[in-house]
N, C-alpha and C positions, 0 to 999 in steps of 0.2 A: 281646181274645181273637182276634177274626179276623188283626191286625196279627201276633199270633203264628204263627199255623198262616201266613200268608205266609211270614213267614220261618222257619219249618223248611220251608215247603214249597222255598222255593230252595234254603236251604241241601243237601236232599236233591237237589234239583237237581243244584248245584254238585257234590257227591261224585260221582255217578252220571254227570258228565260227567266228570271225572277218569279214572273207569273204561272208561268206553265215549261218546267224543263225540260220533260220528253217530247212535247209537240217542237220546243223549240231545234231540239238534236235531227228530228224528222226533217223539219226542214233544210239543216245544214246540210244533213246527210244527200237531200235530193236535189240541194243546189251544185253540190262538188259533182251527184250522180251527174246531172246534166250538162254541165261542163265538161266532163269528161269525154261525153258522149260525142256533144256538139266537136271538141278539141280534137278527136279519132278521124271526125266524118271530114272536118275541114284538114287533118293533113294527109288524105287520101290513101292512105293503108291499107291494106289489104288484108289489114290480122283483127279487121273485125271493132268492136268496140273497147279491146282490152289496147289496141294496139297503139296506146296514150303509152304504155308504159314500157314499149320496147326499145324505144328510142329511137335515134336517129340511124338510119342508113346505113354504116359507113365502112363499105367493102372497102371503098378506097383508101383509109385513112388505114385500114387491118393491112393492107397489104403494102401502105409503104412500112407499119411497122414490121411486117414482115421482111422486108427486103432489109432494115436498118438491123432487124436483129440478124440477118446474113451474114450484112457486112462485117458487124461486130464479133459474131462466131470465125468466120474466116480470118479476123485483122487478129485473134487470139490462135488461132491455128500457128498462122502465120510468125506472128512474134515467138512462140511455143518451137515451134523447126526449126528458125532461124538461131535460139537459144540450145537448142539439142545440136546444130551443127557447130554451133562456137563452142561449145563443149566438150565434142568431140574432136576438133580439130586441135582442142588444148589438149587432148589426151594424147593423140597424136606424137604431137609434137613433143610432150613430156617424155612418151615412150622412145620415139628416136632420141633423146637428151640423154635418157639411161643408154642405147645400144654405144651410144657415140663415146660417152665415159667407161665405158666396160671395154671397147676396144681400143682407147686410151692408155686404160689398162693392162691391158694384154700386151699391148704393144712397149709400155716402158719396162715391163715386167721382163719381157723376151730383150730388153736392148742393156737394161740393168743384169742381166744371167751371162752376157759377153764379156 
């Protein structure tokens, strides 16, 4: 039923622009004005009549995306240190691999001159 009276309500529209275009714009124009209006006052905002178009609230919702983009800065810190430590500990380890073959060295060198 409502889907109805929409559209006879355009279709009256539509004719009544046929006849007269600019009166008809007027009117659309002061039908959205007042919806807007009424749509402000009933969700009890405080920013006035424009306050249709700030939307919703939501510290809340700001601040779990805040905490979610924390975690994801931290779990990339983390992954990032975690990969700079196994890096360096391969380095490590390659550098003792070279002291250990150079004194290898040394030492068949000194056992080969006997």
């Amino acid at each position: 039923m409502k889907g109805f009276c929409y559209i006879v309500l355009i279709l009256g529209f539509f004719i009544f622009y046929q006849q007269n275009p600019v009166y008809s714009i007027i009117i659309i124009v002061l039908f959205i004005a007042v919806y807007l209006f009424f749509k402000s006052r009933s969700s009890g905002s405080n920013n006035g009549v424009f306050g249709f178009f700030s939307g919703k609230n939501a510290t809340q919702a700001n601040r779990m995306d805040d905490l979610i983009n924390l975690m994801v800065i931290q779990q990339i810190m983390s992954n990032s240190s975690q990969n700079n430590d196994y890096a360096n500990k391969n380095n490590e380890k390659a550098e003792k691999d070279k002291q250990i073959d150079k004194i290898k060295e040394e030492v068949l060198e000194l056992l080969e001159e006997d």
